[in-house]
PyMOL Python script that loads the backbone (N, CA, C, O; Angstrom):
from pymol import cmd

cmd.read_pdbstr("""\
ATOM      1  N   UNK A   1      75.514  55.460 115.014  1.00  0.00           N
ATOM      2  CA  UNK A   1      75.103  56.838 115.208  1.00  0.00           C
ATOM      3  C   UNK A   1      76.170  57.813 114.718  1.00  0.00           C
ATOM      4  O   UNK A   1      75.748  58.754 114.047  1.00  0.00           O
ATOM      5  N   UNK A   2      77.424  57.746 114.932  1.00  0.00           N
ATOM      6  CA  UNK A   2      78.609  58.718 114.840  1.00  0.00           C
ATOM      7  C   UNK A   2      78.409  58.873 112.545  1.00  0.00           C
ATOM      8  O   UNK A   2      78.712  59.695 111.681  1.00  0.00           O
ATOM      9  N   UNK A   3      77.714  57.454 112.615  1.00  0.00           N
ATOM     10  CA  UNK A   3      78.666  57.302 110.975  1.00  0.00           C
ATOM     11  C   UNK A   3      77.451  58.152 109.538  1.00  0.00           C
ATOM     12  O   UNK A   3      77.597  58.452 108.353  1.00  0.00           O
ATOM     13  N   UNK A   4      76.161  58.258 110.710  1.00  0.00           N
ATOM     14  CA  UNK A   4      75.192  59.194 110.706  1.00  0.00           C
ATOM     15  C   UNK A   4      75.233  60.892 110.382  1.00  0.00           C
ATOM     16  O   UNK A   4      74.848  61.580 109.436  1.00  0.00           O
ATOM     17  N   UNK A   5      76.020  61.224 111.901  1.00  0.00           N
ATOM     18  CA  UNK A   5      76.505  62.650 111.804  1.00  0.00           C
ATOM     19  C   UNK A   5      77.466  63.229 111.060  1.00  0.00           C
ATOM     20  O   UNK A   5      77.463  64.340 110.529  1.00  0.00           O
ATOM     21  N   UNK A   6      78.498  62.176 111.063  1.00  0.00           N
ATOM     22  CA  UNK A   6      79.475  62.458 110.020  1.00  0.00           C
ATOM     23  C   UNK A   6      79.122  63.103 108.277  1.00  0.00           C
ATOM     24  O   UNK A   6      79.663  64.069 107.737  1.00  0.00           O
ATOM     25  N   UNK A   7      78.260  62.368 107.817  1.00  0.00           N
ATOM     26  CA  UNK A   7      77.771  63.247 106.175  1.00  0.00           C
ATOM     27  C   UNK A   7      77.123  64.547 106.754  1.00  0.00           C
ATOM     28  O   UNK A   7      77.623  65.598 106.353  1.00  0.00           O
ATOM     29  N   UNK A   8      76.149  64.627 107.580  1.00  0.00           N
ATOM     30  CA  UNK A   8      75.531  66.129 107.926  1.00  0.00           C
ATOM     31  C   UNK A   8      76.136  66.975 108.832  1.00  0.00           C
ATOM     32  O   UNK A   8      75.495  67.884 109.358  1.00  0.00           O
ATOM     33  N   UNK A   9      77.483  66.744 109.108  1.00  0.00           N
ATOM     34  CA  UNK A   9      78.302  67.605 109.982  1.00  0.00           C
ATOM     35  C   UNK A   9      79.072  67.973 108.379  1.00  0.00           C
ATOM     36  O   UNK A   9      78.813  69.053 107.849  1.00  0.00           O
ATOM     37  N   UNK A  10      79.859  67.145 107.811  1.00  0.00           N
ATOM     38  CA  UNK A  10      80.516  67.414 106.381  1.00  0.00           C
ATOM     39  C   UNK A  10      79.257  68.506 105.838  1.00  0.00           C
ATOM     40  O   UNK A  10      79.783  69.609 105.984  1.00  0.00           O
ATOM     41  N   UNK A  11      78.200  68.673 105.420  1.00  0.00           N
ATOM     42  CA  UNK A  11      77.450  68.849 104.444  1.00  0.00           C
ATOM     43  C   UNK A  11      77.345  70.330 105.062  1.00  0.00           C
ATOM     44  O   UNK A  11      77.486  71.266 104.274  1.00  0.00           O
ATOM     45  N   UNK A  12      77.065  70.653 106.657  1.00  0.00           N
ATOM     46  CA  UNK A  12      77.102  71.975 107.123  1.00  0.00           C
ATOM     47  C   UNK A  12      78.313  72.633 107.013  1.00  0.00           C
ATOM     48  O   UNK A  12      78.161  73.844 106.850  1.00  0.00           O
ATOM     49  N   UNK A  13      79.525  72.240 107.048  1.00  0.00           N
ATOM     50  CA  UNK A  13      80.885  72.548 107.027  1.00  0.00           C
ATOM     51  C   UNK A  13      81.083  73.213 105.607  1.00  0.00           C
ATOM     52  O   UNK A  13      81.543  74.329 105.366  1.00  0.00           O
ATOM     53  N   UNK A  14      80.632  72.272 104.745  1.00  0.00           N
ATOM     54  CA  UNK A  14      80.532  72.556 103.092  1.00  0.00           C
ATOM     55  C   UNK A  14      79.520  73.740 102.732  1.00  0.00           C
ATOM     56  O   UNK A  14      79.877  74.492 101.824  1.00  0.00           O
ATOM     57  N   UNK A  15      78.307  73.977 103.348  1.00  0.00           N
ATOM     58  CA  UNK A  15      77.447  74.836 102.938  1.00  0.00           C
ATOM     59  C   UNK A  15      78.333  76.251 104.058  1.00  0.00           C
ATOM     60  O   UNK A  15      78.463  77.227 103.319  1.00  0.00           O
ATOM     61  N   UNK A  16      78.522  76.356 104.527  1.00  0.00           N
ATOM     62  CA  UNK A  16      79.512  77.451 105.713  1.00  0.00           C
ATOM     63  C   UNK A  16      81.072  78.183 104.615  1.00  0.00           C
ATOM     64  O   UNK A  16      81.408  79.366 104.567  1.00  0.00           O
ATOM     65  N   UNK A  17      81.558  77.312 104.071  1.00  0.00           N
ATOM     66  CA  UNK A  17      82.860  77.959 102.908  1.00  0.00           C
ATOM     67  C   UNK A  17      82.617  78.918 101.950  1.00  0.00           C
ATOM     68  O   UNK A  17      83.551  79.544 101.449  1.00  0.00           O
ATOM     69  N   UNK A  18      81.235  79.143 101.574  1.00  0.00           N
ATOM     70  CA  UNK A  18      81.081  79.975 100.484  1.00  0.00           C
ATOM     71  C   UNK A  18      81.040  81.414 101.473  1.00  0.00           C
ATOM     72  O   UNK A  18      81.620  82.372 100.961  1.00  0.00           O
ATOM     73  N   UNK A  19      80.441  81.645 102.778  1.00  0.00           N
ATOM     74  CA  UNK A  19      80.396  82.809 103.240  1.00  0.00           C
ATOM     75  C   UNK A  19      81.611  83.223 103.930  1.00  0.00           C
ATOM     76  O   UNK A  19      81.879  84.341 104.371  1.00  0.00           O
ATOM     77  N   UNK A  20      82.349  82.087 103.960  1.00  0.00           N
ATOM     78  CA  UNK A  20      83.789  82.478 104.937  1.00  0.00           C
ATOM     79  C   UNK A  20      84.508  82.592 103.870  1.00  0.00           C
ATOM     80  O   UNK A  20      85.668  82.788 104.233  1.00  0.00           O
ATOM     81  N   UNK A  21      84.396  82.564 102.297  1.00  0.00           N
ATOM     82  CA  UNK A  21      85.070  83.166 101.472  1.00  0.00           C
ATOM     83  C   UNK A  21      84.742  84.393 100.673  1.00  0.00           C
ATOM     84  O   UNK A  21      85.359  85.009  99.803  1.00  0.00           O
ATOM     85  N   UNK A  22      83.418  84.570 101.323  1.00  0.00           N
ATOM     86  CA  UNK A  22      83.226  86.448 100.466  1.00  0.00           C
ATOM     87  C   UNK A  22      83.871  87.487 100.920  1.00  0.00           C
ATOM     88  O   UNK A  22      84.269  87.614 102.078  1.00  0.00           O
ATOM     89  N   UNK A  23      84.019  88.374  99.913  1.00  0.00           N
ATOM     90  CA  UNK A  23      84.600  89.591 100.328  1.00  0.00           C
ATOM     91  C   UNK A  23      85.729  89.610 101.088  1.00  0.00           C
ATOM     92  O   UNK A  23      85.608  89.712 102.309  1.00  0.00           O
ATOM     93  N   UNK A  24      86.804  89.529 100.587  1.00  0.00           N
ATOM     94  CA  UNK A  24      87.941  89.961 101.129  1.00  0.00           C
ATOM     95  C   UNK A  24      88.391  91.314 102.054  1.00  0.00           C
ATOM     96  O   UNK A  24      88.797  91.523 103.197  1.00  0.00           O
ATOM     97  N   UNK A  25      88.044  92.142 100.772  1.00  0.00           N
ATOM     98  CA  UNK A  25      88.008  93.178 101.308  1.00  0.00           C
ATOM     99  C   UNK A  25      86.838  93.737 101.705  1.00  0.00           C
ATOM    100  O   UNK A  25      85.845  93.236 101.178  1.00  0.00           O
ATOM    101  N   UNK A  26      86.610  94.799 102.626  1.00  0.00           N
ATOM    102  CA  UNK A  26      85.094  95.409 102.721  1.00  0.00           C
ATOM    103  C   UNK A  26      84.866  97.434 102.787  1.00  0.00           C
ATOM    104  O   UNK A  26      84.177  98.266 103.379  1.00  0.00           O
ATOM    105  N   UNK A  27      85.830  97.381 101.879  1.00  0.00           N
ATOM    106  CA  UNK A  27      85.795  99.227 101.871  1.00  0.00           C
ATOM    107  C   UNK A  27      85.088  99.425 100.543  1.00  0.00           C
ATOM    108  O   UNK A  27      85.170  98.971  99.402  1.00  0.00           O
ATOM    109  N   UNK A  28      84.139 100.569 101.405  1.00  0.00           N
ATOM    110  CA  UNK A  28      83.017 100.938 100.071  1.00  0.00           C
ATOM    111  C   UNK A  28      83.989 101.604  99.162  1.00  0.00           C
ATOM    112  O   UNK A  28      85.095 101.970  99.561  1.00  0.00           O
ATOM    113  N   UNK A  29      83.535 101.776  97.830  1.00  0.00           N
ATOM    114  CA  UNK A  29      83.983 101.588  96.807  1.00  0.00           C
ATOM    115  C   UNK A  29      84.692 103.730  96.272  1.00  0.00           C
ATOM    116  O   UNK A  29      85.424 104.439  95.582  1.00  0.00           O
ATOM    117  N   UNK A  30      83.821 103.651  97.164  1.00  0.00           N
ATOM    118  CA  UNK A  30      83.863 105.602  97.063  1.00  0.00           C
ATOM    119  C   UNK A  30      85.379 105.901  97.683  1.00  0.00           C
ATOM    120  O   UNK A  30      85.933 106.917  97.264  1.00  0.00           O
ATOM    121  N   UNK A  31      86.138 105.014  98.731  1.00  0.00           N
ATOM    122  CA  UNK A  31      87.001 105.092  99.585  1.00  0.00           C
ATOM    123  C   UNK A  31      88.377 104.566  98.690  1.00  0.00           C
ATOM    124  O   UNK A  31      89.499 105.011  98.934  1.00  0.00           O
ATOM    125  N   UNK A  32      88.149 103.701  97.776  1.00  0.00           N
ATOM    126  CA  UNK A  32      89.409 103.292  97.120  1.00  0.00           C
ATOM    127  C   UNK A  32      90.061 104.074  96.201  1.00  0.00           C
ATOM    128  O   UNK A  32      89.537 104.997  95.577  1.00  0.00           O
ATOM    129  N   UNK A  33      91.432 103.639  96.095  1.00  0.00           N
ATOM    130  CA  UNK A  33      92.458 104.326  95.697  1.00  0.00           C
ATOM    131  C   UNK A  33      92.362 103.872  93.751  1.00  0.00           C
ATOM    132  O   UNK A  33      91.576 103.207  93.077  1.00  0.00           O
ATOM    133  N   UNK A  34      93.442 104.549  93.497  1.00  0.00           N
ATOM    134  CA  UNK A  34      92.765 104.441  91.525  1.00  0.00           C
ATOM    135  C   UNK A  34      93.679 103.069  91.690  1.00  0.00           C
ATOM    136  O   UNK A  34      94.302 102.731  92.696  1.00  0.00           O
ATOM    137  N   UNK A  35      93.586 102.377  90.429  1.00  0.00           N
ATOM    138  CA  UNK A  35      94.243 101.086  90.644  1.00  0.00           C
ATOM    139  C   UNK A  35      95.790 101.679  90.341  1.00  0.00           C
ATOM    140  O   UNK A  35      96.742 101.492  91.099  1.00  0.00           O
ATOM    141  N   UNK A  36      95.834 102.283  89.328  1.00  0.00           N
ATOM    142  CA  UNK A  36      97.163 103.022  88.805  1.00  0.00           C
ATOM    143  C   UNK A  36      98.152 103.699  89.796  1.00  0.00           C
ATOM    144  O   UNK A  36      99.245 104.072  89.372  1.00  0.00           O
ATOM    145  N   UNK A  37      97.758 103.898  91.302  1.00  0.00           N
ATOM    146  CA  UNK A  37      98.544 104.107  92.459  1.00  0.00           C
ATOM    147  C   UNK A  37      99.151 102.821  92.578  1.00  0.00           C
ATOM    148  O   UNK A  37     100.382 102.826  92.553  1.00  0.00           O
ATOM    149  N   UNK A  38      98.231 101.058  92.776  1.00  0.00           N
ATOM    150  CA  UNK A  38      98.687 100.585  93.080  1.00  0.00           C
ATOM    151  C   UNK A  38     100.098  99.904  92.251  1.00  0.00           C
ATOM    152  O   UNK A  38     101.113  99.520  92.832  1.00  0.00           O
ATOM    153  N   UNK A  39      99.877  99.872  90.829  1.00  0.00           N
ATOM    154  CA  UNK A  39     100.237  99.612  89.739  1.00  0.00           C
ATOM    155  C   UNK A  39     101.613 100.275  89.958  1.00  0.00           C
ATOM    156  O   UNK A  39     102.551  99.489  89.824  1.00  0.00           O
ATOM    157  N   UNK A  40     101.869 101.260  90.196  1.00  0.00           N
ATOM    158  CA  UNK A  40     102.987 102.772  90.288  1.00  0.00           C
ATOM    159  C   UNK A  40     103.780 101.834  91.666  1.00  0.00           C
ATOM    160  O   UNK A  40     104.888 101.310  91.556  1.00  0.00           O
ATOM    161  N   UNK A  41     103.034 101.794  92.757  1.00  0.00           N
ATOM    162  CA  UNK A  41     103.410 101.160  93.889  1.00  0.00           C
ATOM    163  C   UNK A  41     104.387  99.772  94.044  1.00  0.00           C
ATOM    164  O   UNK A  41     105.430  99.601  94.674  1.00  0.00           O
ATOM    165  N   UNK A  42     103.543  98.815  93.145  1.00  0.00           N
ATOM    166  CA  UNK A  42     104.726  97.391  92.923  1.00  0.00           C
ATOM    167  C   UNK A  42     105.733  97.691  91.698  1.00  0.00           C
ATOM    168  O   UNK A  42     106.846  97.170  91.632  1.00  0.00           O
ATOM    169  N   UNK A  43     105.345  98.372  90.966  1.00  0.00           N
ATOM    170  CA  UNK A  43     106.127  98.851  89.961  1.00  0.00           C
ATOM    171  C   UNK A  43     108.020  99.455  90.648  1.00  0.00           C
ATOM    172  O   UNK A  43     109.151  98.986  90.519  1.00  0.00           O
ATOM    173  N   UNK A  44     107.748 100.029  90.978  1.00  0.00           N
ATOM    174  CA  UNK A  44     108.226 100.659  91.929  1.00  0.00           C
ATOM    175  C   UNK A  44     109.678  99.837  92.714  1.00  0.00           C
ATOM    176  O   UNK A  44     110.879 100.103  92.665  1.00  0.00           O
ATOM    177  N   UNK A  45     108.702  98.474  93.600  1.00  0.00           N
ATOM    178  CA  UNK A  45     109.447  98.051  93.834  1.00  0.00           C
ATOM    179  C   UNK A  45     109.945  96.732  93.468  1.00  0.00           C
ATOM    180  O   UNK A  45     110.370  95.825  94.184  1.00  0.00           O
ATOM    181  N   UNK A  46     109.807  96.812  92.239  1.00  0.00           N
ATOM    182  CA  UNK A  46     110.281  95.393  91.077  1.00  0.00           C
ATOM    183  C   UNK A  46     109.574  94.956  90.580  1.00  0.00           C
ATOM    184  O   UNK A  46     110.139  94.221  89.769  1.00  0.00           O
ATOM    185  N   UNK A  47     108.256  94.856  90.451  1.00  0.00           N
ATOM    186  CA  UNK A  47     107.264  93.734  90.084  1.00  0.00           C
ATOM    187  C   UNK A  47     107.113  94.393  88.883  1.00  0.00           C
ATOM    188  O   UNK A  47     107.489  95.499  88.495  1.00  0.00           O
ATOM    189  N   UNK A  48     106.370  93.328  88.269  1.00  0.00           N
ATOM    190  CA  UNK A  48     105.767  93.305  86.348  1.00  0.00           C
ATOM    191  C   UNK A  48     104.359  92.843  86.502  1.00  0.00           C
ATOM    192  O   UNK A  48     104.113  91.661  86.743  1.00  0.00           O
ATOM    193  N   UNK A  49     103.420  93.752  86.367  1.00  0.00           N
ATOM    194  CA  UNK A  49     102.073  93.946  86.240  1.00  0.00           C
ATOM    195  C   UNK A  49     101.419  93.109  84.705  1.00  0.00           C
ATOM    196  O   UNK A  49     101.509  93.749  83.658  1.00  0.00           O
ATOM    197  N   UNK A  50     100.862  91.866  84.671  1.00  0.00           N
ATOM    198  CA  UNK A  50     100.397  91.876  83.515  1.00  0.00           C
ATOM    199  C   UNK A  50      99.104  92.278  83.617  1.00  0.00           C
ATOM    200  O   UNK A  50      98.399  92.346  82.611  1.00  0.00           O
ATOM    201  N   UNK A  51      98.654  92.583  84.814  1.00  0.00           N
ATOM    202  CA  UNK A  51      96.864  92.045  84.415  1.00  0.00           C
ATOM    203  C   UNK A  51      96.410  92.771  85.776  1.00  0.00           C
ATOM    204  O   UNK A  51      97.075  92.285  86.690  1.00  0.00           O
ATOM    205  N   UNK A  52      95.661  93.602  86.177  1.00  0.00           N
ATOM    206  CA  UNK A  52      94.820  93.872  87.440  1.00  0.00           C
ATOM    207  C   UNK A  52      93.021  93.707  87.678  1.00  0.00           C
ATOM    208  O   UNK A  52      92.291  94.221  86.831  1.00  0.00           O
ATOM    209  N   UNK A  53      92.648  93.258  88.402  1.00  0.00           N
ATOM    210  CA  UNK A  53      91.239  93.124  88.057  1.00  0.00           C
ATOM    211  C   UNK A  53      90.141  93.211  89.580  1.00  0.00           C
ATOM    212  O   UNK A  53      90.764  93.067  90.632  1.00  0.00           O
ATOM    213  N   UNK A  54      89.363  93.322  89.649  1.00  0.00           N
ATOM    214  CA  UNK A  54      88.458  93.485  90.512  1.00  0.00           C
ATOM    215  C   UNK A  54      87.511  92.299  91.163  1.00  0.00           C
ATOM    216  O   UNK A  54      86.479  91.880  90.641  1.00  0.00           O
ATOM    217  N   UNK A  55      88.271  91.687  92.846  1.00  0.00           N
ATOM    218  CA  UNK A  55      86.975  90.076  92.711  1.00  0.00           C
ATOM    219  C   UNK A  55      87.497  90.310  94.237  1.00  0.00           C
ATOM    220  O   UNK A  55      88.639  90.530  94.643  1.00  0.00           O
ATOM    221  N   UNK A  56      86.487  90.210  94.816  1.00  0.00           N
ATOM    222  CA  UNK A  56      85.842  90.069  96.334  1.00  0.00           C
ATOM    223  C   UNK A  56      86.153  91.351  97.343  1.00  0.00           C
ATOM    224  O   UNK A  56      86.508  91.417  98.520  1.00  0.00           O
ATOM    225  N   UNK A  57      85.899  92.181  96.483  1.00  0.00           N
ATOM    226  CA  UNK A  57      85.891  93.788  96.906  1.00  0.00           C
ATOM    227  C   UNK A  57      87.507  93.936  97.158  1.00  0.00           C
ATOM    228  O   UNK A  57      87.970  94.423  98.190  1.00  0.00           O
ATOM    229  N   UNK A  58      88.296  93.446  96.068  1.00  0.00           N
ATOM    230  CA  UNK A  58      90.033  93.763  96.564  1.00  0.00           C
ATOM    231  C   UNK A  58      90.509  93.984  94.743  1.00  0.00           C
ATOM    232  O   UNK A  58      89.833  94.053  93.717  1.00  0.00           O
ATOM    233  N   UNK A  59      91.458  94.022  94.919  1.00  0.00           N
ATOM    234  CA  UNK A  59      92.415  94.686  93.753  1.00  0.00           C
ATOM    235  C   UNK A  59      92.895  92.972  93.801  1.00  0.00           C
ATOM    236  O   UNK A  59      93.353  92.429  94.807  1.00  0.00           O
ATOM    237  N   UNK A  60      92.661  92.272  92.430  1.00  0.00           N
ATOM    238  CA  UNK A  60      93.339  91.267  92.321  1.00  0.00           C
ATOM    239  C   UNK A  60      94.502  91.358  90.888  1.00  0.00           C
ATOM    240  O   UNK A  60      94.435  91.521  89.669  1.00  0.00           O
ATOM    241  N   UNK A  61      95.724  91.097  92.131  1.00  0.00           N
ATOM    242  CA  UNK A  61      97.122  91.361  90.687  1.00  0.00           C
ATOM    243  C   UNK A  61      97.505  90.404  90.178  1.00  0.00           C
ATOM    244  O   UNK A  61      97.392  89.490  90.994  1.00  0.00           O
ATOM    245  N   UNK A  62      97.993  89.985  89.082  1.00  0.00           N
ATOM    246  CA  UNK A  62      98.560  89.279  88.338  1.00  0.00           C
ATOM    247  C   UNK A  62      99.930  89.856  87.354  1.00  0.00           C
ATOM    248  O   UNK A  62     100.074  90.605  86.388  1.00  0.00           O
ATOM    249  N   UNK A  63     101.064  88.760  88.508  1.00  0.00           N
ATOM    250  CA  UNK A  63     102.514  89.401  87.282  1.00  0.00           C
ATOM    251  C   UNK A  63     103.760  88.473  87.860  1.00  0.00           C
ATOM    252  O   UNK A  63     103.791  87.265  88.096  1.00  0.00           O
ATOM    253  N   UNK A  64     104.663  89.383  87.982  1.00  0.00           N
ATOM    254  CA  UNK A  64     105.729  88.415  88.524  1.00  0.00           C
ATOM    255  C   UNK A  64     106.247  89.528  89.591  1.00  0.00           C
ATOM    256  O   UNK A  64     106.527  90.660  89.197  1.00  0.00           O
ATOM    257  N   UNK A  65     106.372  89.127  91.078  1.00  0.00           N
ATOM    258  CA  UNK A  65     106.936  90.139  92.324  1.00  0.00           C
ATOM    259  C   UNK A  65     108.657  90.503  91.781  1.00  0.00           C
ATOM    260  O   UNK A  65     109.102  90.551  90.634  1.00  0.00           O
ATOM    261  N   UNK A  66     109.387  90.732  93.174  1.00  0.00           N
ATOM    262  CA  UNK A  66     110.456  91.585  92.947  1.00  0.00           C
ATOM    263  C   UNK A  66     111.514  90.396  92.533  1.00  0.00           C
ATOM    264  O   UNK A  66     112.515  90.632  91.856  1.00  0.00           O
ATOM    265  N   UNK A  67     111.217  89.267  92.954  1.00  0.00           N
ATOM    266  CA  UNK A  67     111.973  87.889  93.267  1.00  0.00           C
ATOM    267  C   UNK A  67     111.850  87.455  91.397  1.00  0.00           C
ATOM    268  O   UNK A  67     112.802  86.916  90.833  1.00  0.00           O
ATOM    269  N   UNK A  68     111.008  87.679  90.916  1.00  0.00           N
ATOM    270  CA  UNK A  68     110.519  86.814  89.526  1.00  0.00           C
ATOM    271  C   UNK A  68     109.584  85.870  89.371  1.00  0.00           C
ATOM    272  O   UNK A  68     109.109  85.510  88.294  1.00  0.00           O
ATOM    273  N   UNK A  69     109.262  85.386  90.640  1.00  0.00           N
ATOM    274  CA  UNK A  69     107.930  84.790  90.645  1.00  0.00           C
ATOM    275  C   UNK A  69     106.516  84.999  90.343  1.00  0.00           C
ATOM    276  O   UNK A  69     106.012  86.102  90.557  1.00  0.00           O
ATOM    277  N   UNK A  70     105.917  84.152  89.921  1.00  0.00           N
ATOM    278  CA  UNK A  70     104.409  84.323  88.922  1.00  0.00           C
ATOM    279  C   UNK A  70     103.560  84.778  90.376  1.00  0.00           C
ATOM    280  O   UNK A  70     103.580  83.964  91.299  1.00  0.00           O
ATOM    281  N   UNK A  71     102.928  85.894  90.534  1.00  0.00           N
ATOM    282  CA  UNK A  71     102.081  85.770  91.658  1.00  0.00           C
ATOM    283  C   UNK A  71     100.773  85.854  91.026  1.00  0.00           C
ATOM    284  O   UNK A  71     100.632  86.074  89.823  1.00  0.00           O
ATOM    285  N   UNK A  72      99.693  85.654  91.954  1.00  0.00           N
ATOM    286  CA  UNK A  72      98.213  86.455  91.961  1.00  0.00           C
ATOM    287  C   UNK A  72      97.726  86.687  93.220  1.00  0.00           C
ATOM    288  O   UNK A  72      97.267  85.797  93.936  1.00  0.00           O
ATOM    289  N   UNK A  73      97.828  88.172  93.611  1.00  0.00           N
ATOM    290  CA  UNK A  73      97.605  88.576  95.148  1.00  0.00           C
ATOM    291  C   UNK A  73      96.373  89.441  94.619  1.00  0.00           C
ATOM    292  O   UNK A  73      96.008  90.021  93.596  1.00  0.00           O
ATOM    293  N   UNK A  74      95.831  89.111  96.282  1.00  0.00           N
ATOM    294  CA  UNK A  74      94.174  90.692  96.421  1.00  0.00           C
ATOM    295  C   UNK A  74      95.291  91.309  97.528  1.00  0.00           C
ATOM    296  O   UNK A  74      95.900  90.965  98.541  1.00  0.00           O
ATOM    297  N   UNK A  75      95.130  92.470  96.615  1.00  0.00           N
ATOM    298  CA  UNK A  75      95.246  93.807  97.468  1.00  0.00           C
ATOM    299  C   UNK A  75      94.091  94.835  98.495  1.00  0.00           C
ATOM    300  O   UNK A  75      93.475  95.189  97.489  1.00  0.00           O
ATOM    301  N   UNK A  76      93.658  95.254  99.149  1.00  0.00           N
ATOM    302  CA  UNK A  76      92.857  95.969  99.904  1.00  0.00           C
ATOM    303  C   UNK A  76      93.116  97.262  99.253  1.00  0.00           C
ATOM    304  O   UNK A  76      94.111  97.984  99.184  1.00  0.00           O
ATOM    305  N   UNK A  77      91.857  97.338  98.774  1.00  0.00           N
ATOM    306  CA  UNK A  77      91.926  98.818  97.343  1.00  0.00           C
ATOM    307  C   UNK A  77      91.888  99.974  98.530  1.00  0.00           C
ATOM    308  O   UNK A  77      91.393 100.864  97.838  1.00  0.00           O
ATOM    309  N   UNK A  78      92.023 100.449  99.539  1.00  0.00           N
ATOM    310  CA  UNK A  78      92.453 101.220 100.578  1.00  0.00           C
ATOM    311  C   UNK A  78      93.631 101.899 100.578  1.00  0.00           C
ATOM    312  O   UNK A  78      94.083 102.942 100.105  1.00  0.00           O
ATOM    313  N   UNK A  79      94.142 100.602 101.541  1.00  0.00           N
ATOM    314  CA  UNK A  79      95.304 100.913 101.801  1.00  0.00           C
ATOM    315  C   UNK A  79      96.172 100.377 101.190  1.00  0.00           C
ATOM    316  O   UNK A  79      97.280 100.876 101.388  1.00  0.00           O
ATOM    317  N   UNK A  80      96.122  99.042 100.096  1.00  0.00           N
ATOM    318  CA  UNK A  80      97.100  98.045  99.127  1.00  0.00           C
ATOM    319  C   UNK A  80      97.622  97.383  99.854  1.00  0.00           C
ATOM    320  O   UNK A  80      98.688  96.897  99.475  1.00  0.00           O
ATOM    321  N   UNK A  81      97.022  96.989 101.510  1.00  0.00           N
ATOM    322  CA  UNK A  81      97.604  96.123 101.935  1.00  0.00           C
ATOM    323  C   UNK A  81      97.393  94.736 101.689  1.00  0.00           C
ATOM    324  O   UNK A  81      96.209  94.503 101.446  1.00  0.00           O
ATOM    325  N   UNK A  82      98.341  93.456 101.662  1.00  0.00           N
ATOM    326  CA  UNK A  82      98.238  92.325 100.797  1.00  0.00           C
ATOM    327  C   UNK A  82      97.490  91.671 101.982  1.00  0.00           C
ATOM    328  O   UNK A  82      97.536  91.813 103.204  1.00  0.00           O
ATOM    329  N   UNK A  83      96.731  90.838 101.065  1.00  0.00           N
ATOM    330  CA  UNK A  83      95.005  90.196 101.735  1.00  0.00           C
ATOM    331  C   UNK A  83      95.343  88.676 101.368  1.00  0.00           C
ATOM    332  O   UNK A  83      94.602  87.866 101.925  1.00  0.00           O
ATOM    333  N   UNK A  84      96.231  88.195 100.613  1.00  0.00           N
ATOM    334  CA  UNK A  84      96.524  86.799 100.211  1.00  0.00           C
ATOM    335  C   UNK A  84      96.280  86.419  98.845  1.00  0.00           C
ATOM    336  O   UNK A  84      96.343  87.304  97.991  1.00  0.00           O
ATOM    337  N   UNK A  85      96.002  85.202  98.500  1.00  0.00           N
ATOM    338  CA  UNK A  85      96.101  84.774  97.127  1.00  0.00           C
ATOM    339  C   UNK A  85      94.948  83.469  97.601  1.00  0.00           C
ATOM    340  O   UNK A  85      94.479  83.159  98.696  1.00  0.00           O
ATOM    341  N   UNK A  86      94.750  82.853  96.079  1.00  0.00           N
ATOM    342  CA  UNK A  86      93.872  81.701  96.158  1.00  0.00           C
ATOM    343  C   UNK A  86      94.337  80.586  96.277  1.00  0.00           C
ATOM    344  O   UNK A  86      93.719  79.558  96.005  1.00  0.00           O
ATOM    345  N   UNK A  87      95.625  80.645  96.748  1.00  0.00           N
ATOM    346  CA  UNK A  87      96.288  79.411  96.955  1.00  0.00           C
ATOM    347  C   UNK A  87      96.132  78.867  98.236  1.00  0.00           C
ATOM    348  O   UNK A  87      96.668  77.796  98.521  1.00  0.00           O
TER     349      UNK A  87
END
""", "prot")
cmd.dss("prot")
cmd.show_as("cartoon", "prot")
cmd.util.cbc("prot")
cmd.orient("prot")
């Protein structure tokens, strides 16, 4: 019986990840800041911007932080507070 539940407990667990990964952020779009604040903002304090782009309602950056490291963070197009990475 256990070796039963086990694939359809996995299979609900698996169908459940796609909604616990939408939208990061959730501020309507009228409310966000230009990206070029945020850009000005890490700039600012060391970082190298190669690339900024738009994926799960957040500011996703791509560059190297103050340290020199390769990042890719979502920002919260709000307030630019850091929301994590896909790692």
């Amino acid at each position: 019986m256990r070796f039963t539940l086990l694939p359809a407990a996995t299979l609900m667990i698996a169908a459940a990840l796609p909604a616990l990964a939408e939208d990061r952020c959730t501020v309507p779009e009228a409310d966000w800041r230009p990206v070029e604040e945020l850009k000005a903002d890490l700039t600012a304090k060391g970082w190298t911007i190669s690339n900024v782009k738009t994926e799960d309602g957040c500011y996703e950056v791509y560059g190297k932080d103050e340290k020199g490291e390769k990042v890719e963070i979502f920002f919260d197009p709000a307030t630019f507070e850091a929301k994590g990475s896909d790692d």
